[in-house]
MINUTI-127723 format. One record per residue (C-alpha): z, x, y; residue in one letter. Coordinates in pm, whole numbers. Each point is the difference from the previous one (the first is absolute). Example, Ala and Ser with C-alpha at 12.3 -4.5 7.8 and 13.67 -1.06 7.14 Angstrom:
2
ATOM       c3       c1       c2   code
ATOM      780     1230     -450      a
ATOM      -66      137      344      s
END
This chain:
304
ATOM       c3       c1       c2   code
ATOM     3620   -13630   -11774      x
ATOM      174      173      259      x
ATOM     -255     -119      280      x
ATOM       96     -392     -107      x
ATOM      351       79       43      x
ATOM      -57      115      350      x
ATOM     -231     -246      126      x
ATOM      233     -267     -165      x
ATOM      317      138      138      x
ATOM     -196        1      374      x
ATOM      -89     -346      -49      x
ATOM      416     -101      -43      x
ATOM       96      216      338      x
ATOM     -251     -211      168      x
ATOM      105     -316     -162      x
ATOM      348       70      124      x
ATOM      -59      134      339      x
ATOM      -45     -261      293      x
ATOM     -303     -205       16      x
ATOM     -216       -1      306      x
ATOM       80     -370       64      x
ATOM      307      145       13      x
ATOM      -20      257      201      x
ATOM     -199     -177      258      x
ATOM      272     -262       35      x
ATOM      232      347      101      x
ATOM     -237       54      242      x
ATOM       -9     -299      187      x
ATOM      372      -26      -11      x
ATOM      -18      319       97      x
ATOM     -195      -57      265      x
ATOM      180     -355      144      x
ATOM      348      220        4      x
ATOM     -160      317      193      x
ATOM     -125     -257      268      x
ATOM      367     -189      -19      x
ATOM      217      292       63      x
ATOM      165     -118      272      x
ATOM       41     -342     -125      x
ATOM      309     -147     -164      x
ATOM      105      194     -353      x
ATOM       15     -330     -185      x
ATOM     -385      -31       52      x
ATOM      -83      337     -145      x
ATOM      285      -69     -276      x
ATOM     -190     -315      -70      x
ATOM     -371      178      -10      x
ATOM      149      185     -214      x
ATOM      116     -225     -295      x
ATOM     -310     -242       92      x
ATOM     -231      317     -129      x
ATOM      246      107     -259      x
ATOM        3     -414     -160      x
ATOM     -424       40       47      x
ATOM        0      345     -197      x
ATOM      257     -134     -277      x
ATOM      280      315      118      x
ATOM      351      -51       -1      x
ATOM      198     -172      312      x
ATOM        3      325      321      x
ATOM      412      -54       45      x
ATOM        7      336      217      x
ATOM      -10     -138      338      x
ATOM     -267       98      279      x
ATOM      180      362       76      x
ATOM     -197       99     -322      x
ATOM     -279     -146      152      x
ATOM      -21      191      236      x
ATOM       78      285     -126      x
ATOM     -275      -47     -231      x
ATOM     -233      -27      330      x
ATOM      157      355      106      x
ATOM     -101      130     -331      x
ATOM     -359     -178      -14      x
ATOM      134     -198     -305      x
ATOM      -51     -294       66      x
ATOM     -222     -128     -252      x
ATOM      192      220     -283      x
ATOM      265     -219      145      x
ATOM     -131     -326      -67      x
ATOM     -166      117     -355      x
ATOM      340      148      -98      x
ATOM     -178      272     -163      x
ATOM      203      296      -74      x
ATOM       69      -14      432      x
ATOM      402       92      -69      x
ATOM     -109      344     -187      x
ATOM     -350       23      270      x
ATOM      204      -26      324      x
ATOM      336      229     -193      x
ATOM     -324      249      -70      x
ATOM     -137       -7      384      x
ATOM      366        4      130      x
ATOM       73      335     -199      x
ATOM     -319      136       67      x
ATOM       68      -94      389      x
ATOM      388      157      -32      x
ATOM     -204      314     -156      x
ATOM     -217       24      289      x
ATOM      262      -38      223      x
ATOM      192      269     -191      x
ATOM     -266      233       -9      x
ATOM      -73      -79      367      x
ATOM      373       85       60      x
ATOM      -17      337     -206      x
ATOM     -313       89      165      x
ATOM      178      -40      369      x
ATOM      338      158     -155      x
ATOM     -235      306     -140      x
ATOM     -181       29      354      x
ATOM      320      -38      183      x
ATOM      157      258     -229      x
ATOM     -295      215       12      x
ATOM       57      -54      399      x
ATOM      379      108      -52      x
ATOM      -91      322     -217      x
ATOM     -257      108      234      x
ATOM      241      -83      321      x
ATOM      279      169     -194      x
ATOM     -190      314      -57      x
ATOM      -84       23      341      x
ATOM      326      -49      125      x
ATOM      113      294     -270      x
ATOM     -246      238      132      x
ATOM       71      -94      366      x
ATOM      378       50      -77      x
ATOM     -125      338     -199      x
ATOM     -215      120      291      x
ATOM      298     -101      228      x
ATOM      214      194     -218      x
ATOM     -175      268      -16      x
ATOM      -56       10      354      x
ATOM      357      -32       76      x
ATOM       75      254     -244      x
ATOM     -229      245      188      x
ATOM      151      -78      351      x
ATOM      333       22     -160      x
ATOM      -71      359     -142      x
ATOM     -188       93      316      x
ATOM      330     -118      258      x
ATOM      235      152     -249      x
ATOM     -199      340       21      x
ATOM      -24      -37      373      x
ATOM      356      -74       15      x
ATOM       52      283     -217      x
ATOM     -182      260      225      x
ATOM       99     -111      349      x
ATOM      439       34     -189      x
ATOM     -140      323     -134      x
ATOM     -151       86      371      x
ATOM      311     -132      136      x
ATOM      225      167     -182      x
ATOM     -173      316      104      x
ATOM      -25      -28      307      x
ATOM      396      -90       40      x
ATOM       37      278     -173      x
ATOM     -212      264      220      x
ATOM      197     -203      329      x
ATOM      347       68     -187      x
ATOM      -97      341      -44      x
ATOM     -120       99      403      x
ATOM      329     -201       63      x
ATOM      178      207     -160      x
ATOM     -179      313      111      x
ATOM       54     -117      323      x
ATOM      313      -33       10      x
ATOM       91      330     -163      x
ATOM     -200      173      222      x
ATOM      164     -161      332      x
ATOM      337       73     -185      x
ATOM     -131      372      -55      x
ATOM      -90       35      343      x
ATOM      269     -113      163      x
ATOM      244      205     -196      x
ATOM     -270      341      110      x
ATOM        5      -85      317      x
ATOM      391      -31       -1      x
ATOM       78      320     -159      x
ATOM     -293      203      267      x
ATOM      187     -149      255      x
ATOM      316       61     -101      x
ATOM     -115      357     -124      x
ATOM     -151       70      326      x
ATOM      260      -80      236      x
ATOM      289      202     -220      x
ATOM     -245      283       29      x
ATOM      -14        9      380      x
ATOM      320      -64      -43      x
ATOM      110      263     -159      x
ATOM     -203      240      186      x
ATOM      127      -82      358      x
ATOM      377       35     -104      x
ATOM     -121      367     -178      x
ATOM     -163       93      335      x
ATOM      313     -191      224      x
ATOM      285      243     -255      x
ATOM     -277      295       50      x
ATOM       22      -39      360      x
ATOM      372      -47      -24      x
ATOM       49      292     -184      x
ATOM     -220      249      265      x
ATOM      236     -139      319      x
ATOM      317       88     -199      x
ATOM     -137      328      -68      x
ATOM     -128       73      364      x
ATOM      315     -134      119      x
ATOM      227      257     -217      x
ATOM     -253      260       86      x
ATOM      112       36      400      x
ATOM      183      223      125      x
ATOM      243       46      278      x
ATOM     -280       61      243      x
ATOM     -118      316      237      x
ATOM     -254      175      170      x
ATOM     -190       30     -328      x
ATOM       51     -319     -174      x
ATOM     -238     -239     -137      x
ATOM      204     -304       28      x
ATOM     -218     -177      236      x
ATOM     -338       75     -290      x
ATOM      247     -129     -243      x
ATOM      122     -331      172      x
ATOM     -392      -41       91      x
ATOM      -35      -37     -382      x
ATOM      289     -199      -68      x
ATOM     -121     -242      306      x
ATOM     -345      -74     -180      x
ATOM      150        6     -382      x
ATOM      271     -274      152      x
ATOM     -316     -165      178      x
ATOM     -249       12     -348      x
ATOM      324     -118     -166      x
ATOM       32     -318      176      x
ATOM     -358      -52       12      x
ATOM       33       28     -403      x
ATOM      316     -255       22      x
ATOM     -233     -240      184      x
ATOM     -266       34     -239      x
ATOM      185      -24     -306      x
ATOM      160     -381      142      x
ATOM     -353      -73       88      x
ATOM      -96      100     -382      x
ATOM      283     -243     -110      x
ATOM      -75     -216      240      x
ATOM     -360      -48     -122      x
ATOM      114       17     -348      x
ATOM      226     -273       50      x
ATOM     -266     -192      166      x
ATOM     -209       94     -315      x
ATOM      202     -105     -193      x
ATOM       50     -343      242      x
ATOM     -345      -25      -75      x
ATOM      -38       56     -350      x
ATOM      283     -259      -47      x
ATOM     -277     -267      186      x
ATOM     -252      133     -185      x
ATOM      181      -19     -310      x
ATOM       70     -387       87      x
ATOM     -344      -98       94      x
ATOM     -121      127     -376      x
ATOM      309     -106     -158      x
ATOM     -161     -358      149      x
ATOM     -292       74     -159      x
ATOM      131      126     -313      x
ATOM      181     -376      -22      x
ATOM     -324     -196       87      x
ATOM     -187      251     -299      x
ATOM      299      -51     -212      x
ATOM      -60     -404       48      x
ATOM     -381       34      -59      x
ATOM       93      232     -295      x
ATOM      229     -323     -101      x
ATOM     -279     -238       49      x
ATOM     -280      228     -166      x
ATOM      282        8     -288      x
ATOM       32     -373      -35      x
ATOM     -333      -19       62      x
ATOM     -101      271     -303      x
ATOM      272     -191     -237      x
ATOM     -188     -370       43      x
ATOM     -332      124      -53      x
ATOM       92      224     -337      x
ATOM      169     -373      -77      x
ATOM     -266     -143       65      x
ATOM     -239      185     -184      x
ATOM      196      -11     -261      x
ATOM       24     -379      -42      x
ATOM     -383        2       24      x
ATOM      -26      242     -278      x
ATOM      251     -204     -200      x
ATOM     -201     -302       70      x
ATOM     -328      120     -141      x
ATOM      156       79     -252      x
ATOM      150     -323     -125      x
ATOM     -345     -120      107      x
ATOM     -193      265     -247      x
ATOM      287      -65     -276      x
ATOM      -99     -416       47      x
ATOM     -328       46      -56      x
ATOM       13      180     -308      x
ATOM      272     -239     -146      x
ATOM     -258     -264       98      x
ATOM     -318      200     -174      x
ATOM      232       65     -326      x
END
């Protein structure tokens, strides 16, 4: 029973479906309007009806843009036929926009794919450049840090022979004033000893003559008073040469005492310098050690 209701039900779809007299009259239409496309629209409009009044269809009132959009979509006969061609070319139009679609996701996918891969490359460039910069940072900053620290000590070891330096010219000079000055009182003092020793043995002699006689030893006595007079003046001359020369040591010191005091100004400038010199560097190294650490204290606020 259920194989009669089949076959029977077959036999109305193919009753209702176009015949092939039909269909061949599409066809030819068909075939007259592909070779007329660049013909007047009225004639294709008019091919049109003629095979649509042949076939028994209904009037074709759409005008020949739907012809030839039918032609696009290889619809032709469909067209002619009127069978089901609204819901055929709406099916082939969305399966066409789907196509497209997917066609356009596909390239958007690639491209993105593209822009991912491009991306991650740029972020490990950027990383590697990072990290490289990172490095040369950390390697200037501890080369800055060693030639301040080098710096700084050797201002330091200059400031200190400066000041050596100068203390010892300072020393010396004072020495060397006070042997002078020591020396020359000391001859000094001895000459005018010997001069009042010698001064003291004339007045002696002197009150020692007597009136004079056969027996007298006035002339032994004024013998000794002649040389003690004569090794007293020679003992008045040396003691003015002995402030003479101690004057003129003391002339000289004075020079000498200018010519370091010149030096003592140019160390004491130098000293100055080295000073200003010391201060900028222990600035300096201490802006680079402030530095690194803001740098060290970003990074971890960056890594938290």
């Amino acid at each position: 029973m259920k194989k009669i209701i089949l076959i029977v039900g077959a036999l109305l779809l193919v009753g209702c479906g176009p015949s092939q007299k039909d269909k061949n009259i599409a066809a030819v239409t068909c075939a007259v309007m592909q070779e007329t496309r660049n013909m007047d629209a009225a004639i294709r409009v008019e091919k049109m009806n003629d095979a649509r009044e042949k076939i028994g269809g209904e009037p074709f009132l759409r005008g020949d843009d739907a012809i030839k959009e039918a032609f696009e979509w290889r619809l032709c006969q469909e067209l002619v036929l009127n069978e089901s061609y609204d819901e055929t070319l709406q099916s082939l139009k969305d399966a066409e926009r789907e196509r497209a679609r997917i066609a356009r996701e596909k390239t958007r996918i690639a491209a993105e794919k593209q822009r991912i891969a491009a991306e991650k490359q740029r972020i490990a460039a950027e990383k590697r450049a990072e990290e490289r910069k990172i490095k040369e940072e950390q390697e200037r900053v501890a080369r800055e840090e060693r030639e301040a620290l080098e710096l700084v000590g050797t201002l330091q070891n200059l400031l200190e022979n400066q000041l050596s330096r100068i203390k010892d010219i300072e020393d010396r000079i004072d020495s060397e004033v006070q042997r002078i000055s020591d020396s020359g009182q000391q001859d000094i003092d001895l000459k005018q000893r010997q001069i009042r020793s010698l001064s003291l043995t004339i007045t002696e002699i002197t009150k020692s003559l007597d009136g004079g006689g056969l027996f007298s030893n006035n002339s032994e006595k004024m013998n000794t008073i002649e040389s003690t007079i004569a090794a007293r003046i020679k003992a008045e001359q040396e003691l003015e040469e002995i402030r003479l020369k101690r004057d003129q040591d003391i002339e000289d010191i004075e020079d000498y005492r200018e010519q370091e005091n010149a030096r003592l100004s140019k160390l004491e400038e130098e000293k100055t310098n080295i000073q200003l010199r010391l201060t900028d560097a222990r600035i300096k190294f201490s802006e680079i050690s402030d530095r690194e650490q803001e740098r060290v204290a970003r990074e971890e606020r960056v890594q938290m």
